[in-house]
C-alpha positions in Angstrom: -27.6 -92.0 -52.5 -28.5 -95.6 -53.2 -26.2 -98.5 -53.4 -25.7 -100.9 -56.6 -27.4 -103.8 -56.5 -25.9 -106.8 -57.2 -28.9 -108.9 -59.1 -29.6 -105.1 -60.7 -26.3 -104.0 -62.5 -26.7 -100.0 -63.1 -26.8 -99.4 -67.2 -23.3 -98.1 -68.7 -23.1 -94.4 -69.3 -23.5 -92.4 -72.7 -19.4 -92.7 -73.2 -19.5 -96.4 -72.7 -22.0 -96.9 -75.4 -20.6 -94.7 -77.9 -19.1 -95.5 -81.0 -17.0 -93.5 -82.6 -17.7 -91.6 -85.6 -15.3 -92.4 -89.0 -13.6 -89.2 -89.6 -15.3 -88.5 -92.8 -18.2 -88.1 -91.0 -17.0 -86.2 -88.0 -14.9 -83.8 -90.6 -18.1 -83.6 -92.7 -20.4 -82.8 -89.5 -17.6 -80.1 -88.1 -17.4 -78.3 -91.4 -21.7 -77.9 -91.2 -21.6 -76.7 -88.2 -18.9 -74.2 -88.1 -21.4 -73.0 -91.2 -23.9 -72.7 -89.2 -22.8 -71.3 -86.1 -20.8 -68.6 -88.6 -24.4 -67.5 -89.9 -25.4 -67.0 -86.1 -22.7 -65.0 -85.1 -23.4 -62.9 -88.1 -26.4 -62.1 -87.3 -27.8 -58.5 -85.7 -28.2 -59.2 -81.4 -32.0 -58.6 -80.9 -32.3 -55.8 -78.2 -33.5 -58.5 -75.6 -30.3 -60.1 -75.9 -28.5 -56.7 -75.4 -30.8 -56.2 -72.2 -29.7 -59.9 -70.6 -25.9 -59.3 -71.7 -26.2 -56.5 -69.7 -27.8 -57.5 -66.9 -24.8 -60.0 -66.7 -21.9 -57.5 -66.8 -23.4 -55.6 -63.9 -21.6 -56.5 -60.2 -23.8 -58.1 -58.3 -25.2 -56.4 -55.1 
């Protein structure tokens, strides 16, 4: 782990930056992707997907 350098102040994280989105936008963004994820979940799980849902409700040994 390094320390902070004085001369070199460490960038601000994502959260810092952000700016939040007018709620117009965010209700308009929410409703697309509740949409899109509906049209997901409706769709027919491939038989690979079975195989690797399986393998993760088997106890581990």
């Amino acid at each position: 782990m390094s320390k902070p350098h004085p001369e070199r102040p460490s960038p601000p994280g994502p959260a810092a930056r952000a700016t939040p989105l007018p709620t117009g936008i965010r209700r308009h963004l929410g409703q697309n992707l509740r949409v899109y994820y509906a049209e997901a979940l409706a769709a027919p799980v491939t038989q690979r997907l079975e195989a690797l849902i399986a393998q993760l409700t088997k106890p581990k040994v």
